[in-house]
N, C-alpha and C positions, 0 to 999 in steps of 0.2 A: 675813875680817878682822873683827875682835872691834870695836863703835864704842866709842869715849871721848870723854868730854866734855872731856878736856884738850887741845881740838885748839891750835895755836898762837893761834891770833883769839882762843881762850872765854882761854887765860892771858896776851896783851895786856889783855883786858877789867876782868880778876881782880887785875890790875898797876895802872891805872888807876884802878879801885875803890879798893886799898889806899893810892894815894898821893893819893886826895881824900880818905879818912879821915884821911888826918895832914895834909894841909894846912891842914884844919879844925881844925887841935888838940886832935883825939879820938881817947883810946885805945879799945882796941875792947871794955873796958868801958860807956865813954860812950854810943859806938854803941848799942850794944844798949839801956843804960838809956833810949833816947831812940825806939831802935824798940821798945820794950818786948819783948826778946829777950832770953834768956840770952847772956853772954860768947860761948860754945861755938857759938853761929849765925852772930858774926863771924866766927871762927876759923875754922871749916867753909867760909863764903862763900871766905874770902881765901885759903884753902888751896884751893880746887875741889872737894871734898867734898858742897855742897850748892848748888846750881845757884839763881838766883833768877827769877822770873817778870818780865814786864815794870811789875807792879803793884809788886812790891819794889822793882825798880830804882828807879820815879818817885821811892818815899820815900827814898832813899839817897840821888836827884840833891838832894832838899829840905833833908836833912839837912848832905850835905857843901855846905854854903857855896853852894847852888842852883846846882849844874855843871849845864850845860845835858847835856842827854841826847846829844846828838851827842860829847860827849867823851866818851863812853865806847864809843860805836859806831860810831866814826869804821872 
């Protein structure tokens, strides 16, 4: 059996993710200008495309409105 990173957990995760970026009122323009990242490294994250480390996560929890890290890996 082939692995994927789309298991159901990684797209709860990738769900979560995308709805603290708009809670924040940032499109994933913003995001990126703010993690200094092109648009297309949003887009990739929130599609499952590109996986993030737990060093990305932290700036993402800072970014969106300081979500504690347990929301996302509840």
């Amino acid at each position: 059996m082939a692995k994927t990173i789309h298991t159901q957990e990684y797209k709860q995760f990738i769900d979560k993710l995308k709805k603290a970026r708009l809670s924040a009122g940032l499109t994933q323009k913003d995001a990126a200008g703010k993690l200094n990242k092109p648009q297309s490294y949003i887009s990739k994250v929130e599609s499952g495309q590109q996986r993030i480390d737990v060093v990305e996560l932290n700036k993402f929890t800072k970014l969106y409105s300081k979500k504690d890290l347990n929301f996302f890996i509840e």
